[in-house]
C-alpha positions as CSV (number, residue, x, y, z in Angstrom):
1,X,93.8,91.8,108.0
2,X,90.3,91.4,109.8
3,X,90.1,88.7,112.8
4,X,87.3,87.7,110.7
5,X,88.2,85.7,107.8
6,X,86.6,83.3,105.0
7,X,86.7,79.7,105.3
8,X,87.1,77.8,102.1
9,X,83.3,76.3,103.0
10,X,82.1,79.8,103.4
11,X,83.7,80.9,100.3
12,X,81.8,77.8,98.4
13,X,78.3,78.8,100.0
14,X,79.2,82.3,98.5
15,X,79.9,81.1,95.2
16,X,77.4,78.9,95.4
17,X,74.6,82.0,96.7
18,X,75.8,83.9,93.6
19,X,75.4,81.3,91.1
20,X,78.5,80.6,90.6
21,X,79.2,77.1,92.1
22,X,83.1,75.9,92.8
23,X,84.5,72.8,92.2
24,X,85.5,71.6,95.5
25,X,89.4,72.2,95.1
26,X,88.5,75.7,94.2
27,X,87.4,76.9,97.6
28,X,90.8,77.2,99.2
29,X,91.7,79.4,96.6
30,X,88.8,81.2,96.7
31,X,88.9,82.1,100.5
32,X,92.3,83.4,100.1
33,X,91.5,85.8,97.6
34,X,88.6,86.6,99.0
35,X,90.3,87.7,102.4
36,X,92.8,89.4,100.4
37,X,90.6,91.6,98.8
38,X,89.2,92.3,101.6
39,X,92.0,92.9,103.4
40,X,93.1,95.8,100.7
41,X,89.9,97.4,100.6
42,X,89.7,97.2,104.8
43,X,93.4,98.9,104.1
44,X,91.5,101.5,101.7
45,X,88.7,102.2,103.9
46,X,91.6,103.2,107.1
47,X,93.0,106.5,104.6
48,X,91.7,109.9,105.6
49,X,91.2,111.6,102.5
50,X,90.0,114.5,103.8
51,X,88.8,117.1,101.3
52,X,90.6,115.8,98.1
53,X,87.9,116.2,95.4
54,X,86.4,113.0,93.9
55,X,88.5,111.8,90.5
56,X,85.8,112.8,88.5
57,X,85.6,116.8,89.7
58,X,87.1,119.2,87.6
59,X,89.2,121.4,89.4
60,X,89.0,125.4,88.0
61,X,92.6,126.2,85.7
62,X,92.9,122.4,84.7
63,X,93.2,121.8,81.0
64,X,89.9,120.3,79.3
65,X,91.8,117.9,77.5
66,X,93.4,114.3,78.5
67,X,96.7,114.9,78.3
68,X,98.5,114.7,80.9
């Protein structure tokens, strides 16, 4: 995880900057989630993908279908 993290005040000012006001026993809950999601997607950002093809590129020999 980041050394920078949300505070449940942050998280509220946010909320609030997005239009979504919390009620005030909200914004713990809200932090933590909010520094776990970003914890996963600072955890996503770390992978070396290389040259793997986006998810939406055919690759030549696949099957047109869905099936998998």
């Amino acid at each position: 995880m980041s050394a920078v993290e949300f505070t449940p005040a942050e998280a509220a000012r946010w909320a609030l900057r997005a239009g979504l006001p919390l009620e005030s026993e909200r914004h713990a809950e809200v932090a933590a989630a909010a520094n776990h999601i970003h914890a996963v997607v600072s955890t996503l950002r770390e992978l070396d993908f290389g040259e793997t093809p986006p998810a939406t590129q055919i690759v030549e020999g696949q099957a047109d279908d869905a099936s998998l």
